[in-house]
C-alpha positions in Angstrom: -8.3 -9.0 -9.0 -11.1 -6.4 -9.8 -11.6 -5.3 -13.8 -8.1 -3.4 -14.9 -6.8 -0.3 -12.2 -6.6 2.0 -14.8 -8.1 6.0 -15.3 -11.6 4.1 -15.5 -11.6 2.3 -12.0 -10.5 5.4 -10.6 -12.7 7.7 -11.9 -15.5 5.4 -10.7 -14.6 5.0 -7.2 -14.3 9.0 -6.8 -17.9 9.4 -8.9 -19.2 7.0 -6.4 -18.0 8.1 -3.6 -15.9 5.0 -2.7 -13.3 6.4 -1.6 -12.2 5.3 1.6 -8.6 6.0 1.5 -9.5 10.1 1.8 -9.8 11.3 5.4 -11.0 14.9 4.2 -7.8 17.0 5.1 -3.7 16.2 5.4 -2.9 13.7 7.5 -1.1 14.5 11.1 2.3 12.2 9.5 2.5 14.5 6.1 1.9 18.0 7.4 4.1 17.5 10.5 6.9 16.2 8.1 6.3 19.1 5.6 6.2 21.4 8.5 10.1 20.4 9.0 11.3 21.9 5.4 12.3 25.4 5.0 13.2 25.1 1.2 10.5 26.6 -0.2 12.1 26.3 -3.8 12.2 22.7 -3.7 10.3 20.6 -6.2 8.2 18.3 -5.0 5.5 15.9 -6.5 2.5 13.9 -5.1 2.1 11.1 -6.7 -1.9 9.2 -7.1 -2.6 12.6 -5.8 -6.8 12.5 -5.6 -8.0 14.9 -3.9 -4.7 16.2 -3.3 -5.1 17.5 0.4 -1.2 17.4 1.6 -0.3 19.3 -2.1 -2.5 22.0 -1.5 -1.1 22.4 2.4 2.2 22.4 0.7 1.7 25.3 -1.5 -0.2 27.3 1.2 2.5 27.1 3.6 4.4 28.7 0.7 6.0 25.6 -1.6 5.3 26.9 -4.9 7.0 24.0 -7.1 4.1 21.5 -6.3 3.3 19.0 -8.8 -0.3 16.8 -8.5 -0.6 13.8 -10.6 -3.0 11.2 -11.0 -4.2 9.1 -13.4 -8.3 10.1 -13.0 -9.4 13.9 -13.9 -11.9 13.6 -11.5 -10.5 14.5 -8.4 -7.8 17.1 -9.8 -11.0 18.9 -11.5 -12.4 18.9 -8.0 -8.9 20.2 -6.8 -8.7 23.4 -9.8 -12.1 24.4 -8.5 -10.9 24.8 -4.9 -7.7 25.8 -5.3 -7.9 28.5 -8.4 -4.7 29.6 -8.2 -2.6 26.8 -8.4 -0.8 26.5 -11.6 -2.3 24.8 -14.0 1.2 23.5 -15.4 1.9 21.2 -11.8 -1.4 19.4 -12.4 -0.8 16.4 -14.3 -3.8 14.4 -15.5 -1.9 11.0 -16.5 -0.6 7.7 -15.9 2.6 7.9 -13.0 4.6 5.1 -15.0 4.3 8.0 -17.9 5.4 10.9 -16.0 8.7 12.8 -17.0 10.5 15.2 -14.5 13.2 15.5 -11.9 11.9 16.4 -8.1 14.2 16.7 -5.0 11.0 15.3 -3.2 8.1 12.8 -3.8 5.2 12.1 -1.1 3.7 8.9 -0.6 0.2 9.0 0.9 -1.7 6.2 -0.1 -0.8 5.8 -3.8 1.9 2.6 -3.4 -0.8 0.4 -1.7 -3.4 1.6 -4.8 -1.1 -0.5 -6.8 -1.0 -4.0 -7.9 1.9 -5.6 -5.9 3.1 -6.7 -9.3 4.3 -3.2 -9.8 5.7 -2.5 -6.7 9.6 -2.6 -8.5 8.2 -0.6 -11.3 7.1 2.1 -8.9 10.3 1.5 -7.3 12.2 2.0 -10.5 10.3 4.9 -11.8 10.9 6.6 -8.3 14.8 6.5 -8.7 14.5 8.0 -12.6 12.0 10.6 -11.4 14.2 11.8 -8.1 16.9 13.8 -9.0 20.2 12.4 -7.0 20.1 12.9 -3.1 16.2 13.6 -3.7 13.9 11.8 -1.1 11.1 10.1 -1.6 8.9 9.9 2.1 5.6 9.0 3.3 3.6 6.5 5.5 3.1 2.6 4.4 0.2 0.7 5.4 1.6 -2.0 8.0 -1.2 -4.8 7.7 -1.4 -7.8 5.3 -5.5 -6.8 3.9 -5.5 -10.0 2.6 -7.8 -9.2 -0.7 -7.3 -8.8 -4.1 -8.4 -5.0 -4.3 -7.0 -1.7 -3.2 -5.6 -1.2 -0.6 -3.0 -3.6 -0.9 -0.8 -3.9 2.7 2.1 -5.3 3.3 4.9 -5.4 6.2 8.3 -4.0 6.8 10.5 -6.4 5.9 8.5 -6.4 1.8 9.2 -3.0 1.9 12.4 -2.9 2.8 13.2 -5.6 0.2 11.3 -3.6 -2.7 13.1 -0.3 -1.8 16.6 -1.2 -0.3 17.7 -2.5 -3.8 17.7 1.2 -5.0 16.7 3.8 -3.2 18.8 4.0 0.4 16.4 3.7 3.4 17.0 6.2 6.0 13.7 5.5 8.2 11.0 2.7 8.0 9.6 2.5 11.5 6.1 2.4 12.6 4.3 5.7 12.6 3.7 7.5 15.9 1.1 10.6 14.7 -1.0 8.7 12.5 -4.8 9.9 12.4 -6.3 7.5 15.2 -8.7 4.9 12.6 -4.6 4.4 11.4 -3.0 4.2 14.4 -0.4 0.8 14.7 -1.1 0.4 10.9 1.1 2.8 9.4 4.9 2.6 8.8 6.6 5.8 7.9 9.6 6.0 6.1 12.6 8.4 4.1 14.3 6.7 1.2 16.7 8.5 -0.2 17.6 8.5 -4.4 22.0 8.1 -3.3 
């Protein structure tokens, strides 16, 4: 396992540029699932948030209770300087397993496979207190086994299923037909739903 995942190991990868997990824009999955909603009062929070593409696509489609977190200020200092007027109260600078709230949605895009698999039941758990009941928590899961002991950590469906069927319900968890092509067969996307 690489030195401790904390705000430090972040904040270096984004410093140096190693960031491999950031394909420059929304992915296809997100933005055509966000595309879908028409409750523009809804809240909704992206979690591990970086660079925070799919939050700012959010808001300008007109979603004004956005909330960014992650646990490095330097890529939500990189997301106040291009996107002025979002308010400053729905950017959190801190650790997820820290974060108080209620949402009626959560995105996933690449922030459970940042994680240790050790805390995969923790994110789990912390998913159900954060959703407020009948809130949804959806995304895309990376459908590979990486085999290392760094981010990204993969997995399969039948892990997930396992982590997340205990206490959120699973609605969808199927492989993911519009992922960005370098993703394509990789990607599992899901609902899960906080019953």
């Amino acid at each position: 396992m690489p030195q401790s995942l904390d705000e430090n190991y972040w904040t270096s990868r984004y410093l140096q540029n190693q960031t491999g997990w950031d394909v420059g824009e929304a992915t296809t999955p997100l933005k055509q699932y966000l595309d879908q909603l028409w409750d523009l009062d809804m809240k909704i929070l992206f979690p591990g948030a970086g660079n925070a593409y799919e939050a700012a696509y959010a808001y300008n489609k007109g979603f004004k209770n956005v909330h960014v977190l992650d646990i490095s200020k330097a890529p939500l200092d990189k997301f106040r300087k291009l996107y002025p007027r979002f308010p400053e109260d729905q950017i959190h600078h801190e650790d997820f397993f820290l974060h108080q709230g209620h949402y009626d949605l959560i995105i996933e895009q690449t922030f459970f496979c940042a994680l240790t698999p050790n805390l995969r039941n923790d994110y789990v758990n912390k998913m159900t207190e954060l959703l407020l009941p009948g809130g949804k928590l959806v995304g895309v899961l990376f459908d590979v086994d990486f085999g290392r002991d760094q981010p990204p950590f993969g997995g399969d469906r039948e892990e997930y299923m396992a982590c997340f069927d205990d206490k959120l319900k699973v609605k969808t968890m199927e492989l993911c037909y519009n992922s960005i092509p370098p993703r394509a067969g990789f990607e599992l996307f899901f609902i899960a739903i906080n019953e």
